[in-house]
DRENPA-3360 file (N, C-alpha, C; in nm, 2 decimals, always signed):
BEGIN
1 = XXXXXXXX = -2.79/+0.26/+2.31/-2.77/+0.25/+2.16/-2.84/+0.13/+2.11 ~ -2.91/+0.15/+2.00/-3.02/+0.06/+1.92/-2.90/-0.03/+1.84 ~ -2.89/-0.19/+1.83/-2.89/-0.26/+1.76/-2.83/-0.24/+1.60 ~ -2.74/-0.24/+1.53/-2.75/-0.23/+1.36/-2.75/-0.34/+1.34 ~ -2.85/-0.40/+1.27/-2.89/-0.54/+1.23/-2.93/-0.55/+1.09 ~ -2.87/-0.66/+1.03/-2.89/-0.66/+0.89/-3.03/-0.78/+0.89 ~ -2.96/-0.91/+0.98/-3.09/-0.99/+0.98/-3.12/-1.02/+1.19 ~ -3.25/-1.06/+1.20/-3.27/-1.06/+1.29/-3.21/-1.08/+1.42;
9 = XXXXXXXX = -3.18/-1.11/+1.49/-3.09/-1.13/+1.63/-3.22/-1.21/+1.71 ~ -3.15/-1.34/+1.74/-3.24/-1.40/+1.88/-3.15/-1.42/+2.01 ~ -3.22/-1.34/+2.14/-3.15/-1.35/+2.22/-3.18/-1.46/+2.33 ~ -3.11/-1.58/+2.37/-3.15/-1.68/+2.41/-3.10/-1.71/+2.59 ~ -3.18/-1.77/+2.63/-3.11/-1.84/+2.77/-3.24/-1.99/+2.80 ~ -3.13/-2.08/+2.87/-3.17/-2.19/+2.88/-3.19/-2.22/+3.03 ~ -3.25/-2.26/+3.09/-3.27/-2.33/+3.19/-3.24/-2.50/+3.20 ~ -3.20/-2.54/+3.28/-3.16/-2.72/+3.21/-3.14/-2.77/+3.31;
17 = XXXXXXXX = -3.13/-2.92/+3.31/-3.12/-3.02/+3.41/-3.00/-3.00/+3.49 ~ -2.88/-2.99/+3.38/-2.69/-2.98/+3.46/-2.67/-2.84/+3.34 ~ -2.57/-2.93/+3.34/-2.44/-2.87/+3.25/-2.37/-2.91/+3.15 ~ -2.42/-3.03/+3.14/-2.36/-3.11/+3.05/-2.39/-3.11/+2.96 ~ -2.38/-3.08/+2.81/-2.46/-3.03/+2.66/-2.47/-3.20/+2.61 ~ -2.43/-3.31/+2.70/-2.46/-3.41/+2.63/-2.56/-3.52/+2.66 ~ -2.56/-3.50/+2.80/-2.70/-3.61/+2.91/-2.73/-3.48/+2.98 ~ -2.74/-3.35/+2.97/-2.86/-3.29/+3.02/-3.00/-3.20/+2.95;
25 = XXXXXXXX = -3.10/-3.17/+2.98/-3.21/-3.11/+2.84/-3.25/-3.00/+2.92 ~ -3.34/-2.92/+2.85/-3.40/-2.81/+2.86/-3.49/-2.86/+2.92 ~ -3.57/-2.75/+3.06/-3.65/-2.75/+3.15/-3.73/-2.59/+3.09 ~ -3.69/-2.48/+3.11/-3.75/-2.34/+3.01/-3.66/-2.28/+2.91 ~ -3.72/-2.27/+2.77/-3.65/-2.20/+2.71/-3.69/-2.04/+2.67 ~ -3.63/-1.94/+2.67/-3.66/-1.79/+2.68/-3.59/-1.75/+2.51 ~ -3.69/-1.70/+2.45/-3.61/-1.64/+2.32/-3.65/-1.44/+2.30 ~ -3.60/-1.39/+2.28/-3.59/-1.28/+2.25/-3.56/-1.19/+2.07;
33 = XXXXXXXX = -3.71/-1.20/+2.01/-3.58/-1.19/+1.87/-3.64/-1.07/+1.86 ~ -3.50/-0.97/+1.80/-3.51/-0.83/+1.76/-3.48/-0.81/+1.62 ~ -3.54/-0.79/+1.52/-3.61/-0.73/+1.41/-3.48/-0.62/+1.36 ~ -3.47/-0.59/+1.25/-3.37/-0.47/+1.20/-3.45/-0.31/+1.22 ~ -3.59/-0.38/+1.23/-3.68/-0.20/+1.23/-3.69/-0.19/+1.39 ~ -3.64/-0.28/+1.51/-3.63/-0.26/+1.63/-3.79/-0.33/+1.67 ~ -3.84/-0.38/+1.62/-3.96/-0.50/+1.65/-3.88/-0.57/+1.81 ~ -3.96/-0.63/+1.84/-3.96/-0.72/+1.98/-4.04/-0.83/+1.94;
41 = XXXXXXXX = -4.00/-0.95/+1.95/-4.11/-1.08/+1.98/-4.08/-1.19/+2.07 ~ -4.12/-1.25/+2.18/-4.10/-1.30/+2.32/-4.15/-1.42/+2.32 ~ -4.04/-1.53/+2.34/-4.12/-1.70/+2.37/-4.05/-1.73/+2.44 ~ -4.13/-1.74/+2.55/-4.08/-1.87/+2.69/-4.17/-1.93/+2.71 ~ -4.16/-2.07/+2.78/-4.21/-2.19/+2.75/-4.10/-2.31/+2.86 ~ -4.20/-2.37/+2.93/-4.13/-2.44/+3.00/-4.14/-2.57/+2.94 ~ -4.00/-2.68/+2.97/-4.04/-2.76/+2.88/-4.02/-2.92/+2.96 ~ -4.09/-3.01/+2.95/-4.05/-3.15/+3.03/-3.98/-3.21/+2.95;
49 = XXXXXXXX = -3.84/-3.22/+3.08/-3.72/-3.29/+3.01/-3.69/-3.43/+2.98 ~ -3.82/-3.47/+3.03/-3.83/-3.65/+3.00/-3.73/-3.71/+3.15 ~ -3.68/-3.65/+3.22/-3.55/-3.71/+3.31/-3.65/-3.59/+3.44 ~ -3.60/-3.61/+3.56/-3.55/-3.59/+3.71/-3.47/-3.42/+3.67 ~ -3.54/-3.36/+3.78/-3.44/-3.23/+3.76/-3.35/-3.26/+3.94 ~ -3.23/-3.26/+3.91/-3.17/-3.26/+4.07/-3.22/-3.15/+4.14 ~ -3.24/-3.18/+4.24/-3.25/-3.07/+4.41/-3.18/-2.95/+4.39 ~ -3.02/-3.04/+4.38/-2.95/-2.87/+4.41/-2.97/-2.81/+4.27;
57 = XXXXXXXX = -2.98/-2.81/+4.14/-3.04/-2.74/+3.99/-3.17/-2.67/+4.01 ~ -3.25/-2.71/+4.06/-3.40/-2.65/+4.10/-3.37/-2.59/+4.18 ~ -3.31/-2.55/+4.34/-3.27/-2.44/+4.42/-3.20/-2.35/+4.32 ~ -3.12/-2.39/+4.21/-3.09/-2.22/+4.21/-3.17/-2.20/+4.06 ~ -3.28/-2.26/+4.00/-3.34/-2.17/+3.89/-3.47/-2.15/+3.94 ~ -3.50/-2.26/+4.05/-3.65/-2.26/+4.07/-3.74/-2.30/+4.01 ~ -3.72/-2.43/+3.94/-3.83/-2.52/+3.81/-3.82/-2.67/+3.92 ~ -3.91/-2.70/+3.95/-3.91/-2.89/+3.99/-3.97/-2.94/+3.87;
65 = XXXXXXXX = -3.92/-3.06/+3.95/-4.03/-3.15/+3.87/-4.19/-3.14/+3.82 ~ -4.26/-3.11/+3.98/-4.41/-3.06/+3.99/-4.46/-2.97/+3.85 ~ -4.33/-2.88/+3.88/-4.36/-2.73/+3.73/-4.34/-2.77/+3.63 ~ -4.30/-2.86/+3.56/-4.26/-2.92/+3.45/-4.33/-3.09/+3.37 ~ -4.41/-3.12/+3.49/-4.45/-3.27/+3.48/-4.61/-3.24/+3.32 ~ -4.67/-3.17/+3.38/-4.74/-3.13/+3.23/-4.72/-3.07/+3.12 ~ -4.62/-3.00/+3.12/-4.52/-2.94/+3.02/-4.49/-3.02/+2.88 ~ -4.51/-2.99/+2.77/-4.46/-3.05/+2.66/-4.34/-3.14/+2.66;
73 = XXXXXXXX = -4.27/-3.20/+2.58/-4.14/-3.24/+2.57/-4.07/-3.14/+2.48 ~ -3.96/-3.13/+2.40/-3.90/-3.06/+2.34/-3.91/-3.10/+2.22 ~ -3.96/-3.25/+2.17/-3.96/-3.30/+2.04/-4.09/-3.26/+2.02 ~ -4.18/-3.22/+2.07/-4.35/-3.21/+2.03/-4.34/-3.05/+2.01 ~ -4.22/-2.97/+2.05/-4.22/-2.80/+1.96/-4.12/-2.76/+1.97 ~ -4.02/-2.86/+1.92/-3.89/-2.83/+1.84/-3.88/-2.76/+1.68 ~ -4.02/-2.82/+1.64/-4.00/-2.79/+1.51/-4.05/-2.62/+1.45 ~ -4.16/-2.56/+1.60/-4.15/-2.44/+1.59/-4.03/-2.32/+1.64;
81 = XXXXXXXX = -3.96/-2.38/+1.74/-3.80/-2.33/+1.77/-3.71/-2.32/+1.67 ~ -3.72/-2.35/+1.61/-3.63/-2.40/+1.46/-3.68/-2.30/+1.38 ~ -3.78/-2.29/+1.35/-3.86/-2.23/+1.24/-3.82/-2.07/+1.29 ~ -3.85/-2.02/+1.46/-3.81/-1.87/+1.46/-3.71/-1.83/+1.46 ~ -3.58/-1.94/+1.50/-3.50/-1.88/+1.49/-3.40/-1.87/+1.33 ~ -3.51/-1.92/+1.21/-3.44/-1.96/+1.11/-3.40/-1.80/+1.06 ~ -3.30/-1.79/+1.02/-3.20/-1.69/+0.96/-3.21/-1.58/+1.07 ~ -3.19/-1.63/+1.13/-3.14/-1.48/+1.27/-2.98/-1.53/+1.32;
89 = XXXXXXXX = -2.95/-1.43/+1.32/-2.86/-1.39/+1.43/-2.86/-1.44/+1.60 ~ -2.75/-1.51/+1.65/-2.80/-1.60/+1.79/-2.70/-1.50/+1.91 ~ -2.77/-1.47/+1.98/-2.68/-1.41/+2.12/-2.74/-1.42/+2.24 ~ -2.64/-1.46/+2.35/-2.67/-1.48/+2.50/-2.58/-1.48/+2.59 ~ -2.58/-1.53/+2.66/-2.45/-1.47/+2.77/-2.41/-1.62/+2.85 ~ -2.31/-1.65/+2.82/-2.21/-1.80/+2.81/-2.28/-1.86/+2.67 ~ -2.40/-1.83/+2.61/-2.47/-1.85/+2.51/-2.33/-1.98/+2.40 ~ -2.27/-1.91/+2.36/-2.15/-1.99/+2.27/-2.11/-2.13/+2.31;
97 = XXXXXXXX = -2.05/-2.13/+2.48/-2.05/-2.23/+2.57/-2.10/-2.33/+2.57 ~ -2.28/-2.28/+2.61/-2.33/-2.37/+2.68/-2.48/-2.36/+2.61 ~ -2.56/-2.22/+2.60/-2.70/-2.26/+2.52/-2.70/-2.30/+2.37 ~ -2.60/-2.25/+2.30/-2.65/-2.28/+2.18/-2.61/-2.44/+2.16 ~ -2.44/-2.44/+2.19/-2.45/-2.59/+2.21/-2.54/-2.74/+2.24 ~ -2.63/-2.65/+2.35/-2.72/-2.73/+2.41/-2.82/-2.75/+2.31 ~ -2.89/-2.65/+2.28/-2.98/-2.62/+2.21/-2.97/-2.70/+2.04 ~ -2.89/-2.71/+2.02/-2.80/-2.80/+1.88/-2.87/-2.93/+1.91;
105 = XXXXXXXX = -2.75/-2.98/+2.02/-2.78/-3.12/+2.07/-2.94/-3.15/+2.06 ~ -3.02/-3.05/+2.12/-3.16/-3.12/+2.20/-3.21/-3.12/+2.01 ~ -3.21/-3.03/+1.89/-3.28/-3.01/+1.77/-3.20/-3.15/+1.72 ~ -3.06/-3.18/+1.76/-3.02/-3.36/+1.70/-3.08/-3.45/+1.71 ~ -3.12/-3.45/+1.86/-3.19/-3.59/+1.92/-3.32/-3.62/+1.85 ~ -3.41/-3.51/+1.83/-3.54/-3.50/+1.77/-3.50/-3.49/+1.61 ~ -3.43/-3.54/+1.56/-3.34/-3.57/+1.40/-3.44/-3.43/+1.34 ~ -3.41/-3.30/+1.38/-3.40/-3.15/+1.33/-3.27/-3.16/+1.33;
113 = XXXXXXXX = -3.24/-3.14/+1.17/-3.05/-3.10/+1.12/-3.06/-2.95/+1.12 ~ -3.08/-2.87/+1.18/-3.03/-2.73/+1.18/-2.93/-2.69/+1.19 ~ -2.86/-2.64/+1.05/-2.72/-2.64/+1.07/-2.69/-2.49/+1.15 ~ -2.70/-2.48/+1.26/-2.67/-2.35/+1.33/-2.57/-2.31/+1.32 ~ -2.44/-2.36/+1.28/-2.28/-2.33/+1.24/-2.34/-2.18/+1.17 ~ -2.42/-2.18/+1.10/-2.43/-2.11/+0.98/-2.48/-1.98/+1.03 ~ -2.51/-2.00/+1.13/-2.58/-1.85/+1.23/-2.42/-1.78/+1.31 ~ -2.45/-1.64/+1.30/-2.36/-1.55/+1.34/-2.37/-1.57/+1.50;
121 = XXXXXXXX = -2.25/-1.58/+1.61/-2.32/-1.62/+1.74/-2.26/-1.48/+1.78 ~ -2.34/-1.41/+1.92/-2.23/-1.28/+1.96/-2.24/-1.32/+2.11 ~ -2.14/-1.33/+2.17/-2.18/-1.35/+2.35/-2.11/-1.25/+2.40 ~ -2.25/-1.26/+2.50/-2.20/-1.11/+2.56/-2.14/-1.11/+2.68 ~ -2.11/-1.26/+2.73/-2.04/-1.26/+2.89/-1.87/-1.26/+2.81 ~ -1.86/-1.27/+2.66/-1.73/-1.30/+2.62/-1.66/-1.14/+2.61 ~ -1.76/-1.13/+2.54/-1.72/-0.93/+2.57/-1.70/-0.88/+2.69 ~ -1.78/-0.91/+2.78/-1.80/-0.87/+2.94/-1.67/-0.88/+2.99;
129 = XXXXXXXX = -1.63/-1.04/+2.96/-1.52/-1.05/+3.06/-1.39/-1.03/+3.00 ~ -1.40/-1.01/+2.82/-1.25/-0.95/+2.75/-1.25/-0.80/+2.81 ~ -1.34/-0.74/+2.79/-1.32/-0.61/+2.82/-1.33/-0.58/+2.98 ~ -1.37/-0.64/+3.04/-1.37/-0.61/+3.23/-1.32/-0.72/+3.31 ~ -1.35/-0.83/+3.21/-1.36/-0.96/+3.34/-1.43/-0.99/+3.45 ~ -1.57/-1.03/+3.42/-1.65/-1.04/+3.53/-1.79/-1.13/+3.49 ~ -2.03/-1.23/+3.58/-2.14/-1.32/+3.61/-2.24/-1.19/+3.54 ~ -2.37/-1.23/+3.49/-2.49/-1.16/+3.46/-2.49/-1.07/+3.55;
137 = XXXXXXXX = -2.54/-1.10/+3.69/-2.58/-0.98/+3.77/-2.47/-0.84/+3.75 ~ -2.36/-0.90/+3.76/-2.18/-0.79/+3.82/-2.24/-0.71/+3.67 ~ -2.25/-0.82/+3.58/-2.22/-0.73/+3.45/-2.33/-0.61/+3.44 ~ -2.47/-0.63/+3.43/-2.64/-0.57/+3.47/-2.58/-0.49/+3.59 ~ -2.49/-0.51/+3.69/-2.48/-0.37/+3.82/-2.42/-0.28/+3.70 ~ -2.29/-0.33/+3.65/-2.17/-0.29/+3.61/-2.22/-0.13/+3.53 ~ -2.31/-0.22/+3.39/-2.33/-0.14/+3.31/-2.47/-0.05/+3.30 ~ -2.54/-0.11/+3.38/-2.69/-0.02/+3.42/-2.75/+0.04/+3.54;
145 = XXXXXXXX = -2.60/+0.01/+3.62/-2.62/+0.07/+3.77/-2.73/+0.03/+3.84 ~ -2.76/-0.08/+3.85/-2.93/-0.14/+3.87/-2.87/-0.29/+3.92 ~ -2.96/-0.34/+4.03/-2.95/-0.47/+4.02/-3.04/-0.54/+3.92 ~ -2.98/-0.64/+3.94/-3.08/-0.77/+3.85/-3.19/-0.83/+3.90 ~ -3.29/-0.81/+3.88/-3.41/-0.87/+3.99/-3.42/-1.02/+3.91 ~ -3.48/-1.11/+3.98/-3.50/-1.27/+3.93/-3.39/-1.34/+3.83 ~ -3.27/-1.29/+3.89/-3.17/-1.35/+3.80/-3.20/-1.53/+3.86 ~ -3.14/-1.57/+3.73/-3.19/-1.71/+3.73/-3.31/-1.78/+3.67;
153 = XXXXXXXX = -3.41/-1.67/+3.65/-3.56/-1.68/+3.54/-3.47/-1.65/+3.41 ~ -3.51/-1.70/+3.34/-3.49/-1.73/+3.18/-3.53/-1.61/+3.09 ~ -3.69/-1.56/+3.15/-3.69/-1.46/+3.06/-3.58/-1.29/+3.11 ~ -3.61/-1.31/+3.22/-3.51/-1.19/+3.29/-3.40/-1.22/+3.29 ~ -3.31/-1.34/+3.28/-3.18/-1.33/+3.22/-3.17/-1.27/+3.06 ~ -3.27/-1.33/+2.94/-3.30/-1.28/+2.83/-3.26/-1.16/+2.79 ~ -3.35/-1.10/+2.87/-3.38/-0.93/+2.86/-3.29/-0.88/+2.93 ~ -3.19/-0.95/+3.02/-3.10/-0.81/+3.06/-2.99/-0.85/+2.99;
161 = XXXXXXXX = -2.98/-0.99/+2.94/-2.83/-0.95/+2.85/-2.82/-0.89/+2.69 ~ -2.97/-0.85/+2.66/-2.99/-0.73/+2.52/-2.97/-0.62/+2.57 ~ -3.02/-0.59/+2.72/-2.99/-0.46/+2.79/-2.82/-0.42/+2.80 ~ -2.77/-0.53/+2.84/-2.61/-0.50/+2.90/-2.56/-0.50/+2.74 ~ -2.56/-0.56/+2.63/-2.51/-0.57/+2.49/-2.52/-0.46/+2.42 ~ -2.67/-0.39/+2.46/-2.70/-0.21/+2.42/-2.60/-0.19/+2.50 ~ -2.56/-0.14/+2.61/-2.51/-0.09/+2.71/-2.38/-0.13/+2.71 ~ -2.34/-0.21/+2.65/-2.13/-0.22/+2.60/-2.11/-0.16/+2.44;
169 = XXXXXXXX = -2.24/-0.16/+2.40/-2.22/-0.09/+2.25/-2.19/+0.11/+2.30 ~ -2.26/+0.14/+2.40/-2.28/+0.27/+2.41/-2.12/+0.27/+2.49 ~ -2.08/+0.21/+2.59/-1.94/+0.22/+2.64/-1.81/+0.19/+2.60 ~ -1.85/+0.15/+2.46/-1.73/+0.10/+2.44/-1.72/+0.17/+2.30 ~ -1.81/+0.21/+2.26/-1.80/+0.32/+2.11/-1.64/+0.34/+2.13 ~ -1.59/+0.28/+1.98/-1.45/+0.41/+1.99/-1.32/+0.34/+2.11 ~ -1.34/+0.25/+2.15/-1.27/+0.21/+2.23/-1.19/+0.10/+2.23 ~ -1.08/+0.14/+2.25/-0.92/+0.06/+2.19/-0.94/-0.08/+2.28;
177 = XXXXXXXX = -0.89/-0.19/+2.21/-0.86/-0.30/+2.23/-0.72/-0.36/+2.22 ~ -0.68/-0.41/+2.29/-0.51/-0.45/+2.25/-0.50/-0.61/+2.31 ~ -0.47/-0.70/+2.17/-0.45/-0.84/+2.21/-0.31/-0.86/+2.13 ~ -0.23/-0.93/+2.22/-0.07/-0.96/+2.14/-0.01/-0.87/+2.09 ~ -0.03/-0.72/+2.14/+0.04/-0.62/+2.03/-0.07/-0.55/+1.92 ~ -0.17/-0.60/+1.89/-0.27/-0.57/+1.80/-0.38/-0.48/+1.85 ~ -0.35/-0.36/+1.84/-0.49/-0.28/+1.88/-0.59/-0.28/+1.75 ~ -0.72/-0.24/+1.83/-0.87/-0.27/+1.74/-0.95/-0.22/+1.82;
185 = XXXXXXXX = -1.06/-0.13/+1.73/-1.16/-0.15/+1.81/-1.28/-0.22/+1.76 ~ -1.31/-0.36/+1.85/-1.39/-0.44/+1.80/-1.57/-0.44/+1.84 ~ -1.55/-0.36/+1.95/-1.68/-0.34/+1.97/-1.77/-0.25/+1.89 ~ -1.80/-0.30/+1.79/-1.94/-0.22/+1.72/-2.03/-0.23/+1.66 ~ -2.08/-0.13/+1.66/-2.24/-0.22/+1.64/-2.29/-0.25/+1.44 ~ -2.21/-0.40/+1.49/-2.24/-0.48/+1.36/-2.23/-0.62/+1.43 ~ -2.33/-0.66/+1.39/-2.30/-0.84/+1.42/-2.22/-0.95/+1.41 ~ -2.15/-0.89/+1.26/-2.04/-0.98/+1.23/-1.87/-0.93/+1.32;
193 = XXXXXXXX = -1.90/-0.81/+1.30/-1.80/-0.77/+1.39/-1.79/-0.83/+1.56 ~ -1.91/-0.82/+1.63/-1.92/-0.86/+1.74/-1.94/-1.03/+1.79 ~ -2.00/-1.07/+1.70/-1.93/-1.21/+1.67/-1.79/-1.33/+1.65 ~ -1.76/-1.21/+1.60/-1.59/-1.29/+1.59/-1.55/-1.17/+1.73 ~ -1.53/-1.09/+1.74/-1.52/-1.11/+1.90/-1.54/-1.12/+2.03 ~ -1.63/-1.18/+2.02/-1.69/-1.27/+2.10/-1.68/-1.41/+2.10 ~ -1.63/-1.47/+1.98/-1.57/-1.61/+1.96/-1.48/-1.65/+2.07 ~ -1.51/-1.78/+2.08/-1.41/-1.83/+2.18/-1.28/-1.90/+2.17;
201 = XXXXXXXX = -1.28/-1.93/+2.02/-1.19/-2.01/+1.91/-1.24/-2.04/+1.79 ~ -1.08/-2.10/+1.73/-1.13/-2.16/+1.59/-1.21/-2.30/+1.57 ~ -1.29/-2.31/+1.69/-1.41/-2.49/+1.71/-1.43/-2.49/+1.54 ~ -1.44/-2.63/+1.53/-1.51/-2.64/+1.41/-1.67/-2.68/+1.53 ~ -1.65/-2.77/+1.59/-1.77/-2.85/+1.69/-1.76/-2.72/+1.77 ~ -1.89/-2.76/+1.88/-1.91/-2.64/+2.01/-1.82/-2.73/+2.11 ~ -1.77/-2.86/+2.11/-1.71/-2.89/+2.26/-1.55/-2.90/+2.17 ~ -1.56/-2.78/+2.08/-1.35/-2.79/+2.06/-1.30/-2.92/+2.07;
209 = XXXXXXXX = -1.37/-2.99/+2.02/-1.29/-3.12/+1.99/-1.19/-3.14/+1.89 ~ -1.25/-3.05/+1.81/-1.20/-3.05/+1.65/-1.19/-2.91/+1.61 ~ -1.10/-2.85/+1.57/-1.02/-2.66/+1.57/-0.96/-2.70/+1.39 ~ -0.98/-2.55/+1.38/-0.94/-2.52/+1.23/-0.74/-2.48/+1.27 ~ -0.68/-2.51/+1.20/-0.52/-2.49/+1.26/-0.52/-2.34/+1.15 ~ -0.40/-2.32/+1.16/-0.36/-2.23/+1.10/-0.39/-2.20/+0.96 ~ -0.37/-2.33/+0.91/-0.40/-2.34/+0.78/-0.54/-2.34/+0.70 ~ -0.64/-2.35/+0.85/-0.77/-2.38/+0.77/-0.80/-2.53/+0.77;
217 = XXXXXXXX = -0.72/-2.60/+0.84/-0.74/-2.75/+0.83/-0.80/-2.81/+0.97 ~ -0.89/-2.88/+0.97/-0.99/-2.90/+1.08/-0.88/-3.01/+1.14 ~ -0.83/-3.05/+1.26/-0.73/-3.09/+1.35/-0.80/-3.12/+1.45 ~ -0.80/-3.27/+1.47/-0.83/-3.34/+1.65/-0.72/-3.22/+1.78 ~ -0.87/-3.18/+1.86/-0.78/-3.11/+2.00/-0.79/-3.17/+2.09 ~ -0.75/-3.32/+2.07/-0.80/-3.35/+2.21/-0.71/-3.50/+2.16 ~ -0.71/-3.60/+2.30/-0.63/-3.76/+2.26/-0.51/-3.76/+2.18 ~ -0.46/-3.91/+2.11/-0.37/-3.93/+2.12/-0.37/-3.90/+1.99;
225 = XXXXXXXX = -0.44/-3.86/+1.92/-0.43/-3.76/+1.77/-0.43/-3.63/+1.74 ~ -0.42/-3.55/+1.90/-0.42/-3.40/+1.90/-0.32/-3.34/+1.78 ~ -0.36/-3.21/+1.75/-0.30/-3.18/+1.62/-0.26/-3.26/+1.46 ~ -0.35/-3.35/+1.49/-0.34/-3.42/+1.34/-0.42/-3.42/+1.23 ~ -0.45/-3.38/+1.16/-0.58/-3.35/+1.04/-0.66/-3.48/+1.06 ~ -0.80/-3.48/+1.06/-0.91/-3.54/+1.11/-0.92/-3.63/+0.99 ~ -0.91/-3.61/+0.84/-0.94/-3.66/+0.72/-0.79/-3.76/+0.76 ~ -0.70/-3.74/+0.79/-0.55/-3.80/+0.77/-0.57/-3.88/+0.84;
233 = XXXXXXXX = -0.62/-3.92/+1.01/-0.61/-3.96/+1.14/-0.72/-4.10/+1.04 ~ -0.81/-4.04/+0.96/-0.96/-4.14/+0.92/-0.87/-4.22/+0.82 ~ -0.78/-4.19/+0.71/-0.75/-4.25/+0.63/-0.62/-4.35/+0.73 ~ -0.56/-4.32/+0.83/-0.41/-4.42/+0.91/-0.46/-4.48/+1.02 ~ -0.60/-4.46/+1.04/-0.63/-4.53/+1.18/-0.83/-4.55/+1.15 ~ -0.86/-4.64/+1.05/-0.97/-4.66/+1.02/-1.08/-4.68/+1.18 ~ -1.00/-4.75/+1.24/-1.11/-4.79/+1.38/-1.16/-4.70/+1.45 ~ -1.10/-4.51/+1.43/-1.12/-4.40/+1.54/-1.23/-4.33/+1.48;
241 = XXXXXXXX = -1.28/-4.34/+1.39/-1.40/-4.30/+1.39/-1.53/-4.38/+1.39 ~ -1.50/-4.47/+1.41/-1.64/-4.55/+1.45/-1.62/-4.54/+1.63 ~ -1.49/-4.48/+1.70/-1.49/-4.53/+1.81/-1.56/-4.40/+1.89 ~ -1.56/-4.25/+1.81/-1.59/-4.20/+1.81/-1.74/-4.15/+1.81 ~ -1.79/-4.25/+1.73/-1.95/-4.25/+1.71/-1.98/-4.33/+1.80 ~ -1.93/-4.41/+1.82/-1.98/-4.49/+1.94/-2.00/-4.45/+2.10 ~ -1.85/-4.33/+2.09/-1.84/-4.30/+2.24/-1.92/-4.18/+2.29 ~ -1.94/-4.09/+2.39/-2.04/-4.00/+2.48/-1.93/-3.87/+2.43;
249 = XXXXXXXX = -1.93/-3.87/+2.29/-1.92/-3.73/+2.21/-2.08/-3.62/+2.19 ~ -2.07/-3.51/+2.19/-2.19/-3.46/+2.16/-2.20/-3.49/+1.98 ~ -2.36/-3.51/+2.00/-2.42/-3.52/+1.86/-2.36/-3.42/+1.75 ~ -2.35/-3.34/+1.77/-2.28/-3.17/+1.66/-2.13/-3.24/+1.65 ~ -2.04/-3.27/+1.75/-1.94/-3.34/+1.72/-1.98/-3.47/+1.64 ~ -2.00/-3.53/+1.62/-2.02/-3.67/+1.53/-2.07/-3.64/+1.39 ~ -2.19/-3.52/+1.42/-2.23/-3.47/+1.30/-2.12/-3.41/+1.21 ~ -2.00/-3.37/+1.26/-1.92/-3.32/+1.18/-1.80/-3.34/+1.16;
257 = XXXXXXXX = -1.79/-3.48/+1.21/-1.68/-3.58/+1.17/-1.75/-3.68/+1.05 ~ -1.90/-3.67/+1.07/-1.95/-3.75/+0.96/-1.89/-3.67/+0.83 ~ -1.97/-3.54/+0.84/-1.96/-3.48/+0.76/-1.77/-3.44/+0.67 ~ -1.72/-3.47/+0.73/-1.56/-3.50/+0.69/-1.54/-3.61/+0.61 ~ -1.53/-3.71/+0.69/-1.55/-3.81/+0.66/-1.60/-3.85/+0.53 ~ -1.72/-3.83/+0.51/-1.81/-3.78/+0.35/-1.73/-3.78/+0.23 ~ -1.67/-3.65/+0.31/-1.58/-3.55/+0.22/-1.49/-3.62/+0.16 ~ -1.41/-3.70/+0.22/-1.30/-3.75/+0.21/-1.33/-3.84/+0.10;
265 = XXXXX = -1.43/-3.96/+0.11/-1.47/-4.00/+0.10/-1.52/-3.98/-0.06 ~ -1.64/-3.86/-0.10/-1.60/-3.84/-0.22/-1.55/-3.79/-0.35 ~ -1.38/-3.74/-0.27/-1.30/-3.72/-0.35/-1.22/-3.81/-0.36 ~ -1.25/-3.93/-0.34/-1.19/-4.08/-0.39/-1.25/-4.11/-0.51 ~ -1.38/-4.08/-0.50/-1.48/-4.16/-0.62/-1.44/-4.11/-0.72;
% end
């Protein structure tokens, strides 16, 4: 089954130093964007992370140092990464997790504000594993009866998690869902639909620091202000947001406690 796309779809995977969206960077990045008329257009690009790639990270993607030491940085063609993926649709597989987050972080560092909040995200390891529970390859056996050849390359992770996303759209046509009593069927082929189930929560940030409550009110999820409105915690405890900007929060979190803050800020004036 083909895609219904109102605006483009980029389908991403990252290669990177760790795991950490806050001290680790991109080593290759792989983009995939698909068109509403079913177009294809393809960028990978390896990229030098300015840092050491560890031993055991290079055994399992297969990038060293050696492959990377002439390689651009990410600040010298950040600003055309930005530019393709402007008004598309973002989807990858842990993609919500861990690339786009990353990917945020690395367009911060290089002061590109792309507010990617604003992009529809769809992951397809979230669907994978609400509806089966199961890694890229299991899911590529699962749904295309095929193994995965070069899992762990960037572009071939790419392209098979648009393959497996076709391929849960065709299996799951029509097909009931039940959370807390609530049947749905959420798998369809619309973006916005597939995006909110594929969400992983109400984040306002990608590391859930900061969650919309019930109400719609942006609430610390984390420390000794868990559940407390973020504007309220700023106005009864002035020192926690500078302590916050100070401390090894990711950039997108700071960016949007700034941005609170602001807020707060100019409905005093």
């Amino acid at each position: 089954m083909q895609l219904n796309l109102k605006n483009p779809i980029v389908f991403l995977d990252l290669e990177t130093t760790g795991v950490n969206v806050v001290t680790d960077r991109i080593v290759e990045i792989a983009l995939l964007k698909i068109y509403p008329d079913g177009r294809e257009e393809e960028k990978l690009q390896r990229i030098n992370p300015g840092m050491p790639i560890p031993p055991f990270v290079s055994a399992i993607h297969g990038i060293y140092d050696e492959d990377v030491k002439d390689a651009p940085l990410f600040k010298d063609v950040a600003k055309g990464y930005a530019k393709f993926i402007e008004g598309c649709d973002l989807a990858g597989f842990n993609s919500s997790r861990f690339d786009i987050p990353l990917l945020s972080e690395e367009f911060l560092r290089v002061d590109i504000d792309l507010d990617i909040k604003k992009h529809k995200f769809v992951d397809v390891q979230v669907i994978f594993h609400r509806m089966e529970k199961r890694t890229l390859s299991a899911a590529y056996k699962f749904y295309l009866m095929q193994d995965l050849e070069n899992a762990h390359s960037a572009m071939a992770d790419t392209k098979a998690t648009y393959e497996v996303l076709k391929a849960q759209l065709d299996r799951y046509k029509g097909v009931e869902f039940e959370d807390n009593g609530k049947k749905s069927t959420p798998v369809q082929n619309d973006v916005e639909a597939l995006a909110a189930f594929s969400a992983f929560d109400k984040s306002v940030d990608f590391a859930g620091r900061i969650v919309f409550d019930e109400n719609g009110v942006e609430v610390f999820n984390f420390g000794k202000h868990k559940g407390k409105a973020v504007e309220r915690v700023f106005q009864e405890d002035s020192g926690y947001y500078g302590w916050m900007m100070q401390g090894e929060f990711p950039l997108y979190t700071k960016k949007v406690l700034t941005t609170i803050k602001l807020r707060d800020m100019n409905r005093k004036i």
